[in-house]
Backbone as JSON, one array per atom type, in Angstrom:
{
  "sequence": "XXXXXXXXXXXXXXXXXXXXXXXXXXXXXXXXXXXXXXXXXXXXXXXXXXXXXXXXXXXXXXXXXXXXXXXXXXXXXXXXXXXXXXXXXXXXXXXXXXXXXXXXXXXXXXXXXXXXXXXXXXXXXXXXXXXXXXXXXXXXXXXXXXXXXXXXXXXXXXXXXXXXXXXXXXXXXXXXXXXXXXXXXXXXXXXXXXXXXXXXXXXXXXXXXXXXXXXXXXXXXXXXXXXXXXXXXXXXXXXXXXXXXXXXXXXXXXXXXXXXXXXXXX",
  "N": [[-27.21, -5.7, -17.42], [-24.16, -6.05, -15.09], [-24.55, -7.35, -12.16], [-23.25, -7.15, -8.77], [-21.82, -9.56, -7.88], [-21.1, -10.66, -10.36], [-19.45, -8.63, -11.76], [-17.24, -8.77, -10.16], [-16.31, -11.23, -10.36], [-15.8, -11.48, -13.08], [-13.97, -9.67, -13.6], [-11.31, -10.6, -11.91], [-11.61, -13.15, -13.36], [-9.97, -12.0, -15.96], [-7.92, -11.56, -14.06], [-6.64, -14.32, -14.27], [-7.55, -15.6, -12.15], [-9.51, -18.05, -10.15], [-13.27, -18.38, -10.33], [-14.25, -19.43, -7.78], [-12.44, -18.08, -6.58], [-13.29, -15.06, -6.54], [-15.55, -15.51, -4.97], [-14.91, -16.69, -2.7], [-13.62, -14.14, -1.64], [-15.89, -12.27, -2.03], [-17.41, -12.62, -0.23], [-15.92, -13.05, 2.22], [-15.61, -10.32, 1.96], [-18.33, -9.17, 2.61], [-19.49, -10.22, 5.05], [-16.62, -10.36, 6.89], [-14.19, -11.16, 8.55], [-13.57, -14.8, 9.0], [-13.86, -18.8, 9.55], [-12.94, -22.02, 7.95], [-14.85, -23.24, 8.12], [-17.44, -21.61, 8.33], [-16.59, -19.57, 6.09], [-16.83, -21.37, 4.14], [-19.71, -22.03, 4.19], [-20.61, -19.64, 3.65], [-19.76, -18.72, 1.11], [-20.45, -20.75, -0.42], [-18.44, -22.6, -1.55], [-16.96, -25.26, -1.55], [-15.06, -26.86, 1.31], [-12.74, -28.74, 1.04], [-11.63, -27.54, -1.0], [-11.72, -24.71, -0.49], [-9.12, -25.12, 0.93], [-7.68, -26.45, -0.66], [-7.37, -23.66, -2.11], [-6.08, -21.77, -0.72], [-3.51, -21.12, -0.56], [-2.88, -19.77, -3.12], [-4.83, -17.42, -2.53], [-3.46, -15.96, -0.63], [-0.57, -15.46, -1.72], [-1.87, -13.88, -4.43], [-2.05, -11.96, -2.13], [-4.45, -10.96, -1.6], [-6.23, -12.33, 1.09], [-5.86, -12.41, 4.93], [-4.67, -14.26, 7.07], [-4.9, -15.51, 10.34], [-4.35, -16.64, 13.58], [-6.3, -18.04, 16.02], [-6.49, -19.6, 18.53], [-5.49, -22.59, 18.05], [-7.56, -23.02, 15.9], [-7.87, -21.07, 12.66], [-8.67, -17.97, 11.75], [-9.99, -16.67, 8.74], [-9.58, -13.35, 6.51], [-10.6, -10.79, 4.7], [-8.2, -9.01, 2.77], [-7.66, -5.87, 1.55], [-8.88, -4.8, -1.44], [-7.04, -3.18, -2.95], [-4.4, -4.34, -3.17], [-4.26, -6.01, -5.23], [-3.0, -4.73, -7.16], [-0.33, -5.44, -6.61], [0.24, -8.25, -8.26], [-0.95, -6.7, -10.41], [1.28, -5.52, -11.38], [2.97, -7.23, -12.02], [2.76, -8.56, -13.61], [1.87, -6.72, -15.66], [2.4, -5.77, -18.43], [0.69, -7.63, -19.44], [-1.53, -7.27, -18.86], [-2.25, -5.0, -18.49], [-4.25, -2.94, -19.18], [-5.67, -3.52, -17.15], [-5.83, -1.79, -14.66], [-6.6, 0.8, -14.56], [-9.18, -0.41, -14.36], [-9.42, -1.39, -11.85], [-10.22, 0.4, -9.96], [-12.81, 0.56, -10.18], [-13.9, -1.85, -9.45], [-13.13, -1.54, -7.0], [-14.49, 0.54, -5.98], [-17.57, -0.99, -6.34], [-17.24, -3.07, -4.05], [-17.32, -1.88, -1.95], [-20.1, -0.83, -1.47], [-22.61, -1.86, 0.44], [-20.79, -3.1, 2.1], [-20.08, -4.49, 5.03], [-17.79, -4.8, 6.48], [-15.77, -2.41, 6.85], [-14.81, -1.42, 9.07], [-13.8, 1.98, 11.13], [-11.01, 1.74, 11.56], [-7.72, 0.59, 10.57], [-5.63, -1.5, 10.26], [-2.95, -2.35, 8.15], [-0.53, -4.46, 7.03], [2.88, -5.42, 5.47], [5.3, -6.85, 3.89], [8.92, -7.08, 2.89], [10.34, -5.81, -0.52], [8.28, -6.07, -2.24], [6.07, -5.45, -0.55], [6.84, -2.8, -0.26], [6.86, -1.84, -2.26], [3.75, -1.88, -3.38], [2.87, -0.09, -0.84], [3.44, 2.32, -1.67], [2.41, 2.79, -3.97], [-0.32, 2.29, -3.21], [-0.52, 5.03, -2.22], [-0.45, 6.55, -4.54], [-2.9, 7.02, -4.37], [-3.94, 9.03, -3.53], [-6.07, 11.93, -2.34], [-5.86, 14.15, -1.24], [-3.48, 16.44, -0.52], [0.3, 14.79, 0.15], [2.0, 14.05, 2.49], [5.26, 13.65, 4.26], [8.62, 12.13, 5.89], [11.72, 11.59, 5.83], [14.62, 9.76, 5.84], [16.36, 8.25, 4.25], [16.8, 7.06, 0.94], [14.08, 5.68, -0.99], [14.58, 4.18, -3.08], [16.92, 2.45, -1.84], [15.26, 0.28, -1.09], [13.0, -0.44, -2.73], [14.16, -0.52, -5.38], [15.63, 1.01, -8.46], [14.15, 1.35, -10.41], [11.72, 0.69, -10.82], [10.98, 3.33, -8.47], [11.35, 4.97, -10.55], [9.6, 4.82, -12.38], [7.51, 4.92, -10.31], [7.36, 7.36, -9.72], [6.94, 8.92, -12.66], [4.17, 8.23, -12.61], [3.31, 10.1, -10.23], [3.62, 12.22, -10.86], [2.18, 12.09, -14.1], [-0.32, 12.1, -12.75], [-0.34, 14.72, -11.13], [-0.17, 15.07, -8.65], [0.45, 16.51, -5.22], [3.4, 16.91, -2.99], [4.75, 17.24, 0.72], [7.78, 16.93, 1.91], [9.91, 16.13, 4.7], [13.36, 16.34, 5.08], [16.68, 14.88, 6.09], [20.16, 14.71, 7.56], [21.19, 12.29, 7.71], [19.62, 10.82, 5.16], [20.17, 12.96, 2.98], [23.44, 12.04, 3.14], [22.64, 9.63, 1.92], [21.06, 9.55, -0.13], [23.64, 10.63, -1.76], [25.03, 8.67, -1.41], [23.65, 6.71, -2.9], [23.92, 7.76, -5.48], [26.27, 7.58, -6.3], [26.55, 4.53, -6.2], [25.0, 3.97, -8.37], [22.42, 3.5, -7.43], [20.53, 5.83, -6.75], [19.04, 8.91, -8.08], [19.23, 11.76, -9.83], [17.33, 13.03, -9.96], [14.28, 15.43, -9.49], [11.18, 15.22, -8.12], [8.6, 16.2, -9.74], [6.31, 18.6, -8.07], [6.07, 18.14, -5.72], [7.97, 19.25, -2.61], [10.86, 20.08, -0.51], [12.22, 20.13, 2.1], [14.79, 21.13, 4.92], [15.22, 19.42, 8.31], [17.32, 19.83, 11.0], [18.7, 17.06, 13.05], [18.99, 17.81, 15.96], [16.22, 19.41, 16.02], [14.68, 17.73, 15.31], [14.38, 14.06, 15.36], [14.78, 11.58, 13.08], [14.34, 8.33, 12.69], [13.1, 6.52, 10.84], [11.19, 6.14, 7.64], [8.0, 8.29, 6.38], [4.75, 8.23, 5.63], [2.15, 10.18, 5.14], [-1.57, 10.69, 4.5], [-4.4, 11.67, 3.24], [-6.8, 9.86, 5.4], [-4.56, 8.05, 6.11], [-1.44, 6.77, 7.49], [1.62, 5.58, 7.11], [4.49, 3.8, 7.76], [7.73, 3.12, 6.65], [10.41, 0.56, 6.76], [13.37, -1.02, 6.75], [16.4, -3.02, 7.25], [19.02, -4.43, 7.97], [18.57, -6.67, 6.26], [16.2, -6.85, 6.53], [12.83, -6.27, 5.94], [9.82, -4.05, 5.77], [6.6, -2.62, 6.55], [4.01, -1.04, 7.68], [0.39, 0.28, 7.32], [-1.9, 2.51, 8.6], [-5.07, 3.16, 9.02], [-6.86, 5.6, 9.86], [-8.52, 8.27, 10.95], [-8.51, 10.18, 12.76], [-5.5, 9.49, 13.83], [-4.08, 10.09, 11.44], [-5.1, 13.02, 11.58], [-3.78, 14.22, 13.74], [-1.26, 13.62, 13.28], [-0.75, 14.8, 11.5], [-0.9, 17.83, 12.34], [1.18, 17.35, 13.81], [2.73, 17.26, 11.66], [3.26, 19.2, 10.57], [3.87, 21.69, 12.65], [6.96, 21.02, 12.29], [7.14, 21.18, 10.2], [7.52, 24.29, 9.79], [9.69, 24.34, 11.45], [11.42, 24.03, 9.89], [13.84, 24.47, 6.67], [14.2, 25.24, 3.36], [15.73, 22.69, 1.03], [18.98, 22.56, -0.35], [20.48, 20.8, -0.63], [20.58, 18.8, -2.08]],
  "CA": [[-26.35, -4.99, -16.46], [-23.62, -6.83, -13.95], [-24.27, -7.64, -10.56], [-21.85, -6.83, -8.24], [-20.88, -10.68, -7.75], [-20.65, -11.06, -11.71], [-18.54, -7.85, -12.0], [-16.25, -8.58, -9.69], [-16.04, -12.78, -10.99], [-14.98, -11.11, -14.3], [-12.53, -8.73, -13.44], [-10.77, -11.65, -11.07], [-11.15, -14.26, -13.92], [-9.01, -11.51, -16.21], [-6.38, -11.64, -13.44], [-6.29, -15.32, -14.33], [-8.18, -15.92, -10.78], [-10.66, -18.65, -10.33], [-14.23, -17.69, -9.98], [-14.24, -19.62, -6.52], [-11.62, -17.07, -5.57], [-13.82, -14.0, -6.39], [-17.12, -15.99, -4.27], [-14.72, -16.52, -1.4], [-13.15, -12.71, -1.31], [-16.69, -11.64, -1.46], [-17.84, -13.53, 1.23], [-15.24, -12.21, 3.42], [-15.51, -9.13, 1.98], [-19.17, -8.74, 3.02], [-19.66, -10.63, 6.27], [-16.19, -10.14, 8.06], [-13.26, -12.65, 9.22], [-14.42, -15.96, 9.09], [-13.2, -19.84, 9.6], [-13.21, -22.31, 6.8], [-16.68, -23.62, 8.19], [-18.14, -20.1, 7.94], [-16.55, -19.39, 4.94], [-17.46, -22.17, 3.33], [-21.25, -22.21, 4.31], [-21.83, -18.5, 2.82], [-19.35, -19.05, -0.26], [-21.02, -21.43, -1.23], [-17.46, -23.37, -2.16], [-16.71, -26.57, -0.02], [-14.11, -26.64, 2.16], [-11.41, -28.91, 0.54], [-11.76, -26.31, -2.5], [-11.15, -23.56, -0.22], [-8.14, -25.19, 1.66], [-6.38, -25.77, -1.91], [-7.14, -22.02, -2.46], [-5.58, -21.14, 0.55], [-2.51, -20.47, -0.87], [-3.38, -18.76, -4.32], [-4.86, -16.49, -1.65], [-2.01, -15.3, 0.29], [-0.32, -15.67, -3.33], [-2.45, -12.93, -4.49], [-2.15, -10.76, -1.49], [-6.31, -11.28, -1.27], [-6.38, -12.68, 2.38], [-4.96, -12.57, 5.75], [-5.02, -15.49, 8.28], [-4.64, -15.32, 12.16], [-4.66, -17.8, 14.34], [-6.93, -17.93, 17.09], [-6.66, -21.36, 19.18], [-6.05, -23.98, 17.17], [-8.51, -22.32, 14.31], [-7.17, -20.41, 11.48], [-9.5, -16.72, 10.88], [-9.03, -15.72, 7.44], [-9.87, -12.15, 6.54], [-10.47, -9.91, 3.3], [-7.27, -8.06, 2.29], [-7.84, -4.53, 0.88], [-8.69, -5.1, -2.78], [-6.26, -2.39, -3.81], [-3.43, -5.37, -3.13], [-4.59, -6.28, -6.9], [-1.61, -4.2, -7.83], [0.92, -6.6, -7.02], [-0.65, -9.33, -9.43], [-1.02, -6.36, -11.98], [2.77, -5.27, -11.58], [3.76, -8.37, -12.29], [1.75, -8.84, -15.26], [1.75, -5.47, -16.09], [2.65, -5.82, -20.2], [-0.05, -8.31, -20.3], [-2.9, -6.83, -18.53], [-2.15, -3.31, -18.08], [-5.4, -1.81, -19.02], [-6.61, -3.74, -15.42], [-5.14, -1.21, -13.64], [-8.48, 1.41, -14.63], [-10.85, -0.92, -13.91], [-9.31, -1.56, -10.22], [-10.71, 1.48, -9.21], [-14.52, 0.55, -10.42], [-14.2, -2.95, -8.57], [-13.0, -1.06, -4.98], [-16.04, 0.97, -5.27], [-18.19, -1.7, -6.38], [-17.11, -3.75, -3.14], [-17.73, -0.87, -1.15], [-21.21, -0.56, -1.48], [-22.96, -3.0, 0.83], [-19.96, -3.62, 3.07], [-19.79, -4.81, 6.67], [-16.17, -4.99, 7.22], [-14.84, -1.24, 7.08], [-14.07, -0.76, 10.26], [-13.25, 2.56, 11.5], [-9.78, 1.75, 12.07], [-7.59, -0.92, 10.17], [-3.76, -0.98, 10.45], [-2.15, -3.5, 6.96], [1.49, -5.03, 6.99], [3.39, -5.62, 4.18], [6.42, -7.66, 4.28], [9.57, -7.3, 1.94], [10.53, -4.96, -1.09], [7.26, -6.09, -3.14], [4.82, -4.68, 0.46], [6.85, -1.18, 0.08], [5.95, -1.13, -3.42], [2.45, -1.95, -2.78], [2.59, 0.83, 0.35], [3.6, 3.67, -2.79], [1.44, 2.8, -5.13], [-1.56, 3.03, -2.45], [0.11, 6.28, -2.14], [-1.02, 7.19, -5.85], [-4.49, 7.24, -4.72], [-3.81, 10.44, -2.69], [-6.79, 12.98, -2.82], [-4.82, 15.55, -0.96], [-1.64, 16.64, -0.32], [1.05, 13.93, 0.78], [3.02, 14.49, 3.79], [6.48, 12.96, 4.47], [9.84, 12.41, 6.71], [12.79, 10.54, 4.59], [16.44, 9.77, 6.22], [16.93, 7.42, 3.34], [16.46, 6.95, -0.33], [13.38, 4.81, -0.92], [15.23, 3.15, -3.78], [17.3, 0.97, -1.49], [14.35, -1.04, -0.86], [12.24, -0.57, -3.76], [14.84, -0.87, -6.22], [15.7, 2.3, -9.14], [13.56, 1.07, -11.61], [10.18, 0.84, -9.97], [11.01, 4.51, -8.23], [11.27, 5.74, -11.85], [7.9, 4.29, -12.71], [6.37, 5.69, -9.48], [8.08, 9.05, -10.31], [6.3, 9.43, -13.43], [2.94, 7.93, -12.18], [2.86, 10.66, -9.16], [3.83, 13.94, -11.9], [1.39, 12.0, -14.25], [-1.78, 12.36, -11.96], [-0.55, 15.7, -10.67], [0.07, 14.97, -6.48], [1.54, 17.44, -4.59], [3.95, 16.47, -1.59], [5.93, 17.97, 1.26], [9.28, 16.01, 2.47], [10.42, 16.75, 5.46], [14.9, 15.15, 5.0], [17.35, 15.7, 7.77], [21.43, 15.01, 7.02], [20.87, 10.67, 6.88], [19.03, 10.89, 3.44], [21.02, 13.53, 2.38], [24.03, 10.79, 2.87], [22.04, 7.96, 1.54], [21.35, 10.23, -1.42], [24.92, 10.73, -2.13], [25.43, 7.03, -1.7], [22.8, 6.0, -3.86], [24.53, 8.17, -6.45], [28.01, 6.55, -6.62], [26.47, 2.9, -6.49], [24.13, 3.74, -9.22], [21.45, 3.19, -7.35], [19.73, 7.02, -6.77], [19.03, 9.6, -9.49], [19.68, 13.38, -9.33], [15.52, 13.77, -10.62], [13.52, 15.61, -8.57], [9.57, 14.91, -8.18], [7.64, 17.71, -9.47], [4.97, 18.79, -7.14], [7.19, 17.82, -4.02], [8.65, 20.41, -2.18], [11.85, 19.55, -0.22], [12.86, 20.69, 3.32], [15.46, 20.0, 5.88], [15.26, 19.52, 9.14], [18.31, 18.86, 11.59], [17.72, 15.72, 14.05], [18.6, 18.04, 16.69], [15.03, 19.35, 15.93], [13.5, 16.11, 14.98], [15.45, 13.04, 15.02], [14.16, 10.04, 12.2], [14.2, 6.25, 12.68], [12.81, 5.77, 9.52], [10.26, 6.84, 6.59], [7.04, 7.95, 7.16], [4.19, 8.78, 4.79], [0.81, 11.06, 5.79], [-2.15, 11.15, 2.96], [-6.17, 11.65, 3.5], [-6.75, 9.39, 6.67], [-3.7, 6.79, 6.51], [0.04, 7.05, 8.52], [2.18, 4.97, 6.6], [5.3, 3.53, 8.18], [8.54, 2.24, 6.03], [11.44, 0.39, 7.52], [14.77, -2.13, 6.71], [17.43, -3.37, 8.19], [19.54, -6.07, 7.89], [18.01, -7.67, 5.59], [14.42, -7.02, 6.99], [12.25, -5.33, 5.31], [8.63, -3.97, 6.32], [5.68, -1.3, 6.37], [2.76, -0.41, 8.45], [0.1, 1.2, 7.17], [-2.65, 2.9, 9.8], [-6.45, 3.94, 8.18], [-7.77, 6.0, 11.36], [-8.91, 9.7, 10.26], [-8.02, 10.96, 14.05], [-4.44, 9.52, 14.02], [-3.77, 10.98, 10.66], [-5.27, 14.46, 12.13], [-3.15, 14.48, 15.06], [0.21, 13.37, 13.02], [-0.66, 16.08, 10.59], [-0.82, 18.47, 13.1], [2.83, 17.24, 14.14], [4.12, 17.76, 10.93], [2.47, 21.51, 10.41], [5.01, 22.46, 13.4], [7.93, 20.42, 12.22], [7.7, 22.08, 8.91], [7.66, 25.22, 10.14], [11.1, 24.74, 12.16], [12.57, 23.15, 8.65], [13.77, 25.39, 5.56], [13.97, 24.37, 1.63], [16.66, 21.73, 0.79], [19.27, 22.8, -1.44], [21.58, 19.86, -0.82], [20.37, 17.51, -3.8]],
  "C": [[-25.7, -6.0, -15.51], [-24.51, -6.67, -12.79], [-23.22, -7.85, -9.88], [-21.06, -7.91, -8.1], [-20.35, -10.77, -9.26], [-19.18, -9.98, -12.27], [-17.05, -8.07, -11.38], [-15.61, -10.21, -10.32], [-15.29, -12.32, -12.3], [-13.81, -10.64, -14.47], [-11.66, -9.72, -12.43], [-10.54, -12.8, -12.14], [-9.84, -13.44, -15.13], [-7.65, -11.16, -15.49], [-6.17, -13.14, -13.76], [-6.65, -16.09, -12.8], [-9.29, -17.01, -10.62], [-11.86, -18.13, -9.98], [-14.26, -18.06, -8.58], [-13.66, -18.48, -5.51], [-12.48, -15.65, -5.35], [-15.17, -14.33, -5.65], [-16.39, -15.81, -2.9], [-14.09, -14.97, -0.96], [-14.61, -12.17, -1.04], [-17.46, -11.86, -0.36], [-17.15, -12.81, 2.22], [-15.25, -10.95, 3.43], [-16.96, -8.32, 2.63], [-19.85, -9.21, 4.24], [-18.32, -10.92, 7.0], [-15.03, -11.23, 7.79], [-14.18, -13.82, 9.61], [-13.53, -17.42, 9.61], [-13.71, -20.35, 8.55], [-14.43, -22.26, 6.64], [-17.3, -22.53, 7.67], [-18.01, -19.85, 6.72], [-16.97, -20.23, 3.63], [-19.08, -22.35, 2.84], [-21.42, -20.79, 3.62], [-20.75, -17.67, 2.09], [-20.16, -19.54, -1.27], [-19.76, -22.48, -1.87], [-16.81, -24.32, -1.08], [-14.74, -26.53, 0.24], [-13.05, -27.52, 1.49], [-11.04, -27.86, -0.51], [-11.0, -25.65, -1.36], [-9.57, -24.18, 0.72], [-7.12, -25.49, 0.37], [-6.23, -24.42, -2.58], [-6.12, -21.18, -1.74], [-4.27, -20.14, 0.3], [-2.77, -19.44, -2.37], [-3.97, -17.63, -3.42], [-4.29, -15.54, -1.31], [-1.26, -14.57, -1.07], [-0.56, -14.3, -3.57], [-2.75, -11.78, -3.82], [-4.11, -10.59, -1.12], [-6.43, -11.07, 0.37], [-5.53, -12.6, 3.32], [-5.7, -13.33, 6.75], [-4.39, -15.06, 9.27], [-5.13, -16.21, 12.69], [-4.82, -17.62, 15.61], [-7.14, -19.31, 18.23], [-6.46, -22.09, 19.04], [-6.73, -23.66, 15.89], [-7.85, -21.31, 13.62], [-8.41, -19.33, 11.61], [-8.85, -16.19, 9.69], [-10.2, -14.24, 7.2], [-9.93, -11.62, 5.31], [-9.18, -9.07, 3.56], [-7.4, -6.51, 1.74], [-7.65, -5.32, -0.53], [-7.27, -4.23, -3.54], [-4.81, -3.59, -3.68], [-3.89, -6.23, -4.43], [-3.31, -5.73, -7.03], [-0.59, -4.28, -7.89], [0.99, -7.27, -8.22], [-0.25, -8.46, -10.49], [0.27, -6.19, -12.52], [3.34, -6.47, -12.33], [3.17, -8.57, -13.62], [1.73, -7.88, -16.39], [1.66, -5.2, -18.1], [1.18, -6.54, -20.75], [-1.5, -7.4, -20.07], [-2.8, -5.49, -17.78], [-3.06, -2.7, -18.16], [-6.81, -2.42, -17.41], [-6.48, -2.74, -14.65], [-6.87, 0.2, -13.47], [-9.73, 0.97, -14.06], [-10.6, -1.03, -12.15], [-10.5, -0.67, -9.69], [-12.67, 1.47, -9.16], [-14.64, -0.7, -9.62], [-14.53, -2.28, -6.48], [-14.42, -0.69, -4.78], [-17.16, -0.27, -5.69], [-18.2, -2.79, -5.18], [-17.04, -2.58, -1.97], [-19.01, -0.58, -0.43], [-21.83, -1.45, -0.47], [-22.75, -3.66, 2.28], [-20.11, -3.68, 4.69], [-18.79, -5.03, 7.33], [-15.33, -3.97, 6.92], [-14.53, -0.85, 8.49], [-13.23, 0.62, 10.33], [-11.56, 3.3, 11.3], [-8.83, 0.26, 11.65], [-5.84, -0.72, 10.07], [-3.74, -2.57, 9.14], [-0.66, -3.52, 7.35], [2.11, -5.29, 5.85], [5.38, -5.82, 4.69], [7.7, -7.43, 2.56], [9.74, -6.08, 0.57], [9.09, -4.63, -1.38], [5.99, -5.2, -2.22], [5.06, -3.1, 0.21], [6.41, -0.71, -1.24], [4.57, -0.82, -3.42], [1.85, -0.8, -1.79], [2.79, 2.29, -1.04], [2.66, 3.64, -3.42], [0.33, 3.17, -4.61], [-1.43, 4.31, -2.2], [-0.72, 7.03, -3.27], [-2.08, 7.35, -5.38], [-4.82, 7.91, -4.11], [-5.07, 11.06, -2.64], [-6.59, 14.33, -2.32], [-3.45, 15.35, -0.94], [-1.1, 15.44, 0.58], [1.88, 14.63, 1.5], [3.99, 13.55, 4.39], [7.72, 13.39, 5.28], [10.35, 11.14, 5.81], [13.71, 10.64, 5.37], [17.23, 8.81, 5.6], [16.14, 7.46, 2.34], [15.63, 5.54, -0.58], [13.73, 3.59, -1.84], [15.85, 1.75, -3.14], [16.18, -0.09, -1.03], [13.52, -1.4, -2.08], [12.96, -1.06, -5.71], [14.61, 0.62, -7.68], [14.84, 2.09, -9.79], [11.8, 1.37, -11.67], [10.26, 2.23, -9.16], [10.74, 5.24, -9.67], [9.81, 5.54, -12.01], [7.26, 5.11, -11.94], [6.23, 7.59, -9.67], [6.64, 9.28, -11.17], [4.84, 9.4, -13.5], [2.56, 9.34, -11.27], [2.57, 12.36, -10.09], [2.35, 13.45, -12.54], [0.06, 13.03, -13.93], [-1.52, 13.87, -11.41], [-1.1, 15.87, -8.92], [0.78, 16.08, -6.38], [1.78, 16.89, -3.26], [4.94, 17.71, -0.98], [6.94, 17.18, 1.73], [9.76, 16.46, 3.67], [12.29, 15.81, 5.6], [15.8, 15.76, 5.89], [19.05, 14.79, 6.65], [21.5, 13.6, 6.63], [20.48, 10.63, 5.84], [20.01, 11.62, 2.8], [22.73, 12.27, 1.84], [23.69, 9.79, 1.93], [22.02, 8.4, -0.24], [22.55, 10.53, -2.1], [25.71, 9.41, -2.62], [25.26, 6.51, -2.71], [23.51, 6.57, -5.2], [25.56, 7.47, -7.1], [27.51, 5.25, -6.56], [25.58, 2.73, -7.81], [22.4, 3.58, -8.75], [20.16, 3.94, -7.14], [19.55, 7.35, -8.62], [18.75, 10.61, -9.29], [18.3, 14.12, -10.01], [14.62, 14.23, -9.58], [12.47, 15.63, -8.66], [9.02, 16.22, -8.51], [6.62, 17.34, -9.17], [5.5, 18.31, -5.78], [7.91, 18.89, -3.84], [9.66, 19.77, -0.96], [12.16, 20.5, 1.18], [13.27, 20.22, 4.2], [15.29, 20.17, 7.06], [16.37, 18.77, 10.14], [18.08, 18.16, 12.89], [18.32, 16.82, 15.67], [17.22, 18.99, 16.87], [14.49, 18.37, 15.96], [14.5, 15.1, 14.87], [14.63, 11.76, 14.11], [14.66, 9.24, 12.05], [13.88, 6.01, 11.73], [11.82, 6.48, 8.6], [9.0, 7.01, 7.07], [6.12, 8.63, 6.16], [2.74, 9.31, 5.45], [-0.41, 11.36, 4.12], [-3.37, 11.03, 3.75], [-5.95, 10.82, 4.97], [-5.94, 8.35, 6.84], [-2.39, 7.69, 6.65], [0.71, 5.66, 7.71], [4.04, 5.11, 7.54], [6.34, 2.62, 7.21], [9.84, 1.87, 6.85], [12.35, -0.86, 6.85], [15.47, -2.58, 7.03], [17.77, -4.9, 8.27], [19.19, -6.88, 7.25], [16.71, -8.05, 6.18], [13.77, -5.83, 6.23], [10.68, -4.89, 5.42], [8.05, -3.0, 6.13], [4.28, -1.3, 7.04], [2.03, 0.95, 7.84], [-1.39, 1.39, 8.24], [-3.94, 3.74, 9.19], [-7.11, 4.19, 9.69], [-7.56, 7.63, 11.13], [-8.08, 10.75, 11.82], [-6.71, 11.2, 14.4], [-4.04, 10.52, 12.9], [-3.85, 12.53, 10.61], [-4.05, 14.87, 12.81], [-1.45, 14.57, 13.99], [-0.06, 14.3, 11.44], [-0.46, 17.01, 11.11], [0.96, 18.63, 13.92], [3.69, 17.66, 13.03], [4.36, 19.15, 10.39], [4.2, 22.07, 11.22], [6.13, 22.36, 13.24], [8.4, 21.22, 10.87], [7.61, 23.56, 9.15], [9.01, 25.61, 10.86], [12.14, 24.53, 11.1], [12.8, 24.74, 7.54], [13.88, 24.42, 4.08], [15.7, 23.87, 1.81], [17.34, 22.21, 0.05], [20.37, 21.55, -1.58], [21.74, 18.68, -1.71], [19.71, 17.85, -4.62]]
}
């Protein structure tokens, strides 16, 4: 039978990962933010090692560093940030994508670094993909505000994909879209870059911004608040794991959908 270090060394050396990398993720993953020293002493992998890892790290979406003084803290990443790596790979090592789900809980068990309350960032098209896909792993209903077509950031191709991933599994969502999306949707049409398919299991309703006015995307699932945003050639996402906020901003969108009606404009 594995042991949880051997299970997870395996499934990390099939991403093409060194085993060092799956000693130092669990390390951080089971005693916390660390410095090299720290991390090094209960790795078990000496410190020049881990400072040419450093980047394969990041690389991989694995770790996040913060700098505290002069000293670097690096941090465990959410394992589900595997699904960059697999995207990219996807043809070769597509049947990884199953096992993800037996590693998370297998690094679950044990743990000393769930905190409560954990807010992630994600930088650039590849973070908002990354912010959807965590999406897939819904166990209730999804809850949403749109005033733009997620395509322009994510690109048509990878929407299609997520499309058929979300019907797939059988999600159900609500939308809440106001007259901006509607636009954007029209846009996206004539540049090629929408598509006149609608999500089954999503239900569609508008609301006009003199009810609600939206700055930007916003996603609601089990206990995370997901934030999408662009501009100018910036591109970004906040996501927020805190069971209370997600209460409360469920509770906001109860009333919001109640002032909205069904969409017929796309």
């Amino acid at each position: 039978m594995l042991t949880d270090t051997s299970a997870v060394r395996n499934y990390f050396a099939k991403l093409g990962l060194e085993h060092e990398i799956a000693d130092i993720y669990l390390a951080l993953h089971a005693q916390g933010p660390q410095t090299i020293s720290e991390l090094s002493r209960n790795s078990k992998v000496e410190r020049t090692r881990i400072y040419r890892l450093i980047d394969r790290l990041l690389e991989s979406n694995l770790i996040e560093v913060e700098t505290h003084y002069k000293r670097g803290i690096i941090k465990a990443a959410p394992i589900a940030n595997l699904h960059i790596l697999i995207t990219q790979k996807e043809q070769e090592l597509k049947s990884l994508t199953d096992e993800l789900e037996l590693i998370q809980q297998v690094l679950a068990r044990n743990s000393m670094s769930s905190p409560a309350t954990r807010v992630q960032f994600y930088h650039g098209p590849e973070g908002i993909r990354q912010m959807l896909w965590n999406e897939l792993g819904a166990k209730g209903e999804v809850l949403g505000y749109a005033n733009r077509i997620l395509e322009e950031a994510t690109g048509k191709k990878y929407m299609e994909r997520w499309t058929d991933e979300f019907e797939s599994r059988k999600l159900r969502a609500r939308i809440l879209l106001n007259d901006d999306f509607i636009n954007s949707w029209k846009d996206g049409k004539k540049h090629g870059i929408g598509t006149d398919r609608r999500v089954k299991g999503m239900a569609y309703n508008y609301i006009p911004t003199s009810v609600f006015k939206m700055t930007h995307l916003s996603d609601l699932y089990d206990n995370v608040v997901g934030y999408y945003h662009w501009k100018d050639g910036e591109v970004f996402g906040v996501e927020i794991y805190n069971q209370e906020v997600a209460d409360a901003q469920r509770q906001l969108f109860e009333i919001l959908w109640e002032k909205s009606e069904p969409c017929t404009n796309f």
